[in-house]
C-alpha positions in Angstrom: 123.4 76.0 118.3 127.0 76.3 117.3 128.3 79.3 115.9 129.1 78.2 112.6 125.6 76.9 112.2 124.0 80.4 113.3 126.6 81.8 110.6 125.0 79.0 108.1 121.3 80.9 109.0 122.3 84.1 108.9 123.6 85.0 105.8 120.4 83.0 103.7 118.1 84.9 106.2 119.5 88.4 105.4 119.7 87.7 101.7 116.0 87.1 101.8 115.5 90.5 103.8 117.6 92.3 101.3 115.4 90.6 98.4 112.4 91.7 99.5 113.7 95.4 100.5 115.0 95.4 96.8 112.2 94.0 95.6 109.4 96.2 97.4 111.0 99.6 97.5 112.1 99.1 93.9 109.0 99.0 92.1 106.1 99.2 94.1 105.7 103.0 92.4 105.2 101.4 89.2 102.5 99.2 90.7 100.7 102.2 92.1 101.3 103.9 88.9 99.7 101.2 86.9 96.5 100.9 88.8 95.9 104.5 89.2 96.3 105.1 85.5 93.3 102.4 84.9 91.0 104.0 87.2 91.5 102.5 90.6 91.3 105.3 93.0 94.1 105.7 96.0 91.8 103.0 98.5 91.5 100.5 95.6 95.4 100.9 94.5 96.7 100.8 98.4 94.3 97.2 98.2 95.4 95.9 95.2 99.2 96.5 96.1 98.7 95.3 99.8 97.0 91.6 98.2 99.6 91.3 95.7 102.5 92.0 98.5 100.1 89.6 101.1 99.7 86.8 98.5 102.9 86.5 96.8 104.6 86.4 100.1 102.8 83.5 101.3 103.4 82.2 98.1 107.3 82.4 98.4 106.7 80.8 101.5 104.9 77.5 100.5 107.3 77.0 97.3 110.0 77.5 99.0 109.1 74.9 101.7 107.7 72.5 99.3 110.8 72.9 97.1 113.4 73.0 99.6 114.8 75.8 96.8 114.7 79.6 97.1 111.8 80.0 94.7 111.1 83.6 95.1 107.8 85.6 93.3 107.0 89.2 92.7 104.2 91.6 90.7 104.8 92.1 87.8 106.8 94.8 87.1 106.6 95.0 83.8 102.8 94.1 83.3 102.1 97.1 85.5 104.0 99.3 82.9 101.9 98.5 80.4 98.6 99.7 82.6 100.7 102.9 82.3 100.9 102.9 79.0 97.1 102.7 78.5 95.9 105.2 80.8 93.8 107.5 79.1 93.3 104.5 76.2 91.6 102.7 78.5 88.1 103.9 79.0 86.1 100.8 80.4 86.5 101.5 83.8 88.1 99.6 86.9 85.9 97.0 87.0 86.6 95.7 83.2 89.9 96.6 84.1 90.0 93.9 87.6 87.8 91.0 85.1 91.3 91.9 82.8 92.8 90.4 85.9 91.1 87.5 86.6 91.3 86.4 82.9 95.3 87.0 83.5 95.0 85.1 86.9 93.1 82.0 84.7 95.2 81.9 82.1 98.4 81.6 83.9 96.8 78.8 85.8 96.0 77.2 82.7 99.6 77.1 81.7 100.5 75.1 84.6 97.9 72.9 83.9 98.2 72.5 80.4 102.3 72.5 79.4 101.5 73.6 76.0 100.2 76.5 76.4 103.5 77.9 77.8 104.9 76.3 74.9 103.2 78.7 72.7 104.0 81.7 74.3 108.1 80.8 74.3 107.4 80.4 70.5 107.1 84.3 70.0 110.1 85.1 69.1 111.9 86.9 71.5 113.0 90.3 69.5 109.1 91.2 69.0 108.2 90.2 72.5 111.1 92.5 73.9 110.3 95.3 71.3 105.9 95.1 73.0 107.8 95.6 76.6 110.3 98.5 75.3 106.9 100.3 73.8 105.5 99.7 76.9 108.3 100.7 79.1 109.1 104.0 77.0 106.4 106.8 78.5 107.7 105.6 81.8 110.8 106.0 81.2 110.4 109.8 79.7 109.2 110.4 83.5 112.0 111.7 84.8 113.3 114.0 81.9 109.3 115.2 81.9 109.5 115.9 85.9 112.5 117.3 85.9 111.3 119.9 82.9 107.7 120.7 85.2 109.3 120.5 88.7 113.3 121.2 88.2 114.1 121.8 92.2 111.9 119.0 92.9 113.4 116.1 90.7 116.9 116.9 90.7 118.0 115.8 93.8 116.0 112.5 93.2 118.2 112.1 89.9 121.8 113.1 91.6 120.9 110.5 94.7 119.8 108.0 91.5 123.0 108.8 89.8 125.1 108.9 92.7 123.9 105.5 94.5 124.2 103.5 91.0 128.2 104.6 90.8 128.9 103.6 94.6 126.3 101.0 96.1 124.0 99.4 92.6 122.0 97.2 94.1 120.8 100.0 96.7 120.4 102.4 94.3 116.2 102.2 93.8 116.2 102.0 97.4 117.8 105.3 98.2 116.5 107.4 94.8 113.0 106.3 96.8 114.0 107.7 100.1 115.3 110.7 98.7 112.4 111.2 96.9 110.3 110.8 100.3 112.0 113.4 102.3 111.6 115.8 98.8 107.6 115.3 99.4 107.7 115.2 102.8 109.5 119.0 102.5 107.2 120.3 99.8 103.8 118.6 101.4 105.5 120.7 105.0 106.2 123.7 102.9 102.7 123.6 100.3 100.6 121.6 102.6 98.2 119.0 100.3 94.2 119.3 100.0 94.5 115.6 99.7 92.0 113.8 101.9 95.2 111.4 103.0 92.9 110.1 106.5 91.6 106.9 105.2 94.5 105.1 103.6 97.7 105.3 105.6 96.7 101.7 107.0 96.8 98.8 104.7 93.1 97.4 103.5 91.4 95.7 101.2 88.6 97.2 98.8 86.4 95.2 97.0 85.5 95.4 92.8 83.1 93.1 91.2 84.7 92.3 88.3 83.4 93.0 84.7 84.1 90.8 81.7 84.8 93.0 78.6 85.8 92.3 75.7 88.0 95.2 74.7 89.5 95.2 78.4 90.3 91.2 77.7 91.6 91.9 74.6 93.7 95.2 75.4 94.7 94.5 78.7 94.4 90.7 79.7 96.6 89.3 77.0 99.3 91.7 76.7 99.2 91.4 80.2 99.4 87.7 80.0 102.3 87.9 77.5 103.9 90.1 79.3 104.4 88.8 82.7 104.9 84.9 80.7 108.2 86.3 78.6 109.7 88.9 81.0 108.8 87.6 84.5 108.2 83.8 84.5 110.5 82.5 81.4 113.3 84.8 82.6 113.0 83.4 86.0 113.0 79.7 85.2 116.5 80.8 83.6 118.1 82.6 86.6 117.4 80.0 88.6 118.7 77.5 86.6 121.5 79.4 86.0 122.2 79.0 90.1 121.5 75.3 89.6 118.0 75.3 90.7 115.1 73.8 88.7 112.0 75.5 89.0 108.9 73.7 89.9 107.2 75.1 87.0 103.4 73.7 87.3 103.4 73.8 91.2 105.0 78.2 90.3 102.2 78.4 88.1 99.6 77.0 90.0 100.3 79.0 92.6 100.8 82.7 90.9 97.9 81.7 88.6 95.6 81.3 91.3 97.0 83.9 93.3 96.4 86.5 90.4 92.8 85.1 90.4 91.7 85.6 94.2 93.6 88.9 94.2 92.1 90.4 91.4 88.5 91.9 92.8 91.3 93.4 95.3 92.9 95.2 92.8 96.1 93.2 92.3 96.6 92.7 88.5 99.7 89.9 88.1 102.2 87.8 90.4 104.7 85.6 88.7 107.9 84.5 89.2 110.8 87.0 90.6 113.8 87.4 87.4 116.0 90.1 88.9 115.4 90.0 92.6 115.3 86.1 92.3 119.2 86.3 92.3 119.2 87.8 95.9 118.2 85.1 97.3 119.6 82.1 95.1 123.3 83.3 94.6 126.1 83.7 96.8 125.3 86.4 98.8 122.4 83.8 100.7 125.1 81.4 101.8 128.1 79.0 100.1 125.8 76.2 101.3 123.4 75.7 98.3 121.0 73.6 100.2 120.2 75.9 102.9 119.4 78.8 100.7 115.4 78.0 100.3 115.5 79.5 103.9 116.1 83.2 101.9 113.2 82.5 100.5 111.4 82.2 103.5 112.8 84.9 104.5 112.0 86.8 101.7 108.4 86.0 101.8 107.9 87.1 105.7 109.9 90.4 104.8 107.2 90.6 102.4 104.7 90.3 104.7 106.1 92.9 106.7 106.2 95.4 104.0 102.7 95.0 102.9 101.7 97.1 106.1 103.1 99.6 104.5 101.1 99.8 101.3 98.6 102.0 102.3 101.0 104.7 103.4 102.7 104.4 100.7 99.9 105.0 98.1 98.7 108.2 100.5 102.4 109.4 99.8 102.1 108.9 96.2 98.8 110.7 95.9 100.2 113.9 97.6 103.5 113.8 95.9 104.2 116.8 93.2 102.6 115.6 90.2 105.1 113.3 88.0 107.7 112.4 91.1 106.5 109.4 91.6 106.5 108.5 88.0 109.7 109.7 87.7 111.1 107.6 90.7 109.3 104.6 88.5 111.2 105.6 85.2 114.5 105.3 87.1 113.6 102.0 88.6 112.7 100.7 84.5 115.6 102.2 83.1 117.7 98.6 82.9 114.9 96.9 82.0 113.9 99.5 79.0 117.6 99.3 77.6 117.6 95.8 77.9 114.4 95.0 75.9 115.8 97.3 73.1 119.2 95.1 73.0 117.0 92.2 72.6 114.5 93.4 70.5 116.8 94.8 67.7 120.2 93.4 68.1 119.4 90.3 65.5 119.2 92.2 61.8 116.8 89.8 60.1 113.6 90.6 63.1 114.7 94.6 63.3 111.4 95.5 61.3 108.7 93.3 62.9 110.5 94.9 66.0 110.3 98.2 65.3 107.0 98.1 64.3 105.7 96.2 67.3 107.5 99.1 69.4 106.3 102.1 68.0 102.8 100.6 67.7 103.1 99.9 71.3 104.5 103.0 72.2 102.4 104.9 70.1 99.6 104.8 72.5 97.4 103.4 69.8 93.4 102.6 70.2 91.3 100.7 68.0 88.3 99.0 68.5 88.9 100.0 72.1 91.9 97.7 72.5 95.4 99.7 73.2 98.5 99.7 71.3 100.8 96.8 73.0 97.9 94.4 71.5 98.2 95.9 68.4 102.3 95.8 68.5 101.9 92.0 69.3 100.1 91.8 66.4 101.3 93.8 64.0 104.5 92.6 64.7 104.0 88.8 64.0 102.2 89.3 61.0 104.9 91.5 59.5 107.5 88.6 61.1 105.3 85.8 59.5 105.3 87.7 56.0 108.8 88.6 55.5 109.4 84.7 56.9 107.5 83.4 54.0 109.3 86.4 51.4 112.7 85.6 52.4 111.8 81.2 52.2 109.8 81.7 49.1 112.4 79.8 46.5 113.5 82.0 43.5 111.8 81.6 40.1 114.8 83.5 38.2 115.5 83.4 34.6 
């Protein structure tokens, strides 16, 4: 092999490295987070975050093959948020909770079978379905300032390597704020010790929940889940690789996260989708000037993936014996872009800023009615207040 050709591997084959350190060390507190705060215990969150890491990585693989593009995929971020944002709202148990997922899993296979279906979920209009992900995204967010009020010696250093890494190196920023936040627990768990019982998750397995079909879980969870991952994961990932000139083979993507979601589920996993932020690791420059190698990032990605799935029961052992609301605030930091770009969306246009801000402080509210949680009730809320001032403002004038 010539040099110039092993040049023409390397740099797609790094890029899909770097996407899926990024990726993984990014926001995989946020996944822990999520499933913890709707009742999964450490075992069943280290399985549900080792299946999603297992599944979507073989995923990234197969696309990428079968596409010959660097079609990467991901949790979803976001969608794991809102399981934060329920927490204590949520009182049908892990079970209803993992049927939520399988109805996710189903209904994002339907929309690759049926195209319509994804029709009607780009039809919300944008503003509200940013303004649900802001409500969502908010008590996250507050993590840090919260930590740093309970545990000031503890978070600070987290915030100034946060702080510090955005300034000089961006895109490693998550990365380090996560490794600086390790060696803070791994001091205080050497200074404080941890009554933990830690033995039985430091290795990656899976744990299996029948799941339950409820309707309040279906209703509360499943489709603000579903709306959730559809308008900031898998539309927003069409366009980033479309802005690198890639088209996105959208039934064969949703076919395979879709079902993905589905055999993951009574593991714990609650969502894959397409990647939107990572996905531009691997498809722009930085995985090559030679456009029609770069489906070998993905590749890349999606074995880097696999690699870092070994470490998800470690890693969910480290978040139980963290200080309480570190790990939570290392979340908030990674959400912190995403947060200020769903409130530019949501309230930037004048004629949507109500049905906006109603759908975001019902959603942030923490609302709970009829046992359904408050980003349903946001979603709700905020496109029948859309729909009425619509019809107010078109209604013609009958003046005198």
């Amino acid at each position: 092999m010539t040099i110039t050709a092993q040049s023409g591997l390397r740099e797609p084959i790094v890029a899909g490295i770097v996407t899926a350190l990024v990726g993984f060390t990014s926001s995989f507190a946020v996944v822990i987070a999520g499933l913890r705060a709707v009742g999964a215990t450490p075992e069943q969150a280290a399985s549900g975050l080792f299946a999603l890491t297992v599944v979507f990585g073989i995923g990234i693989i197969v696309l990428s093959v079968r596409s010959r593009a660097p079609i990467t995929l991901a949790w979803s971020t976001p969608g794991a948020a809102l399981l934060v944002s329920m927490g204590a709202g949520h009182d049908a148990g892990w079970a209803a909770a993992v049927g939520a997922f399988l109805v996710v899993g189903g209904l994002i296979l339907l929309v690759g079978l049926i195209p319509v279906l994804g029709d009607l979920i780009s039809r919300i209009p944008t503003p509200i379905a940013q303004a649900m992900l802001g409500g969502v995204l908010l008590s996250l967010c507050l993590a840090p300032m919260e930590s740093l009020a309970a545990e000031p010696l503890l978070t600070l250093p987290v915030l100034i390597a946060w702080l510090v890494a955005t300034r000089v190196v961006a895109r490693w920023a998550l990365p380090l704020t996560l490794l600086t936040a390790l060696v803070v627990i791994a001091v205080y768990v050497w200074g404080h010790g941890t009554e933990q019982p830690v033995e039985s998750t430091w290795l990656p397995s899976l744990s299996w929940t029948t799941p339950q079909l409820d309707v309040a879980a279906i209703a509360g969870i499943a489709i603000p889940l579903f709306v959730v991952t559809m308008a900031s994961q898998n539309i927003p990932g069409v366009a980033v690789l479309s802005s690198f000139g890639y088209a996105t083979p959208w039934r064969a993507a949703m076919t395979v996260t879709g079902a993905g979601t589905a055999v993951i589920a009574p593991f714990g996993g609650h969502a894959m989708n397409l990647a939107a932020l990572s996905a531009a690791l691997a498809a722009g420059e930085e995985a090559g000037p030679d456009r029609s190698r770069r489906w070998i990032a993905g590749v890349s990605a999606g074995v880097g993936y696999l690699v870092l799935a070994v470490l998800s029961g470690a890693l969910v052992t480290v978040a139980t014996i963290a200080p309480g609301g570190l790990v939570e605030a290392v979340a908030g930091l990674a959400l912190l872009g995403t947060f200020a770009a769903a409130l530019v969306g949501a309230f930037t246009a004048v004629e949507t800023r109500i049905p906006a801000a109603l759908t975001f402080v019902a959603a942030a509210s923490g609302l709970t009615f009829l046992g359904i949680g408050g980003a349903f009730w946001g979603l709700v809320i905020g496109l029948v207040t859309h729909a009425a001032l619509r019809a107010t403002t078109s209604a013609p004038s009958t003046g005198r």
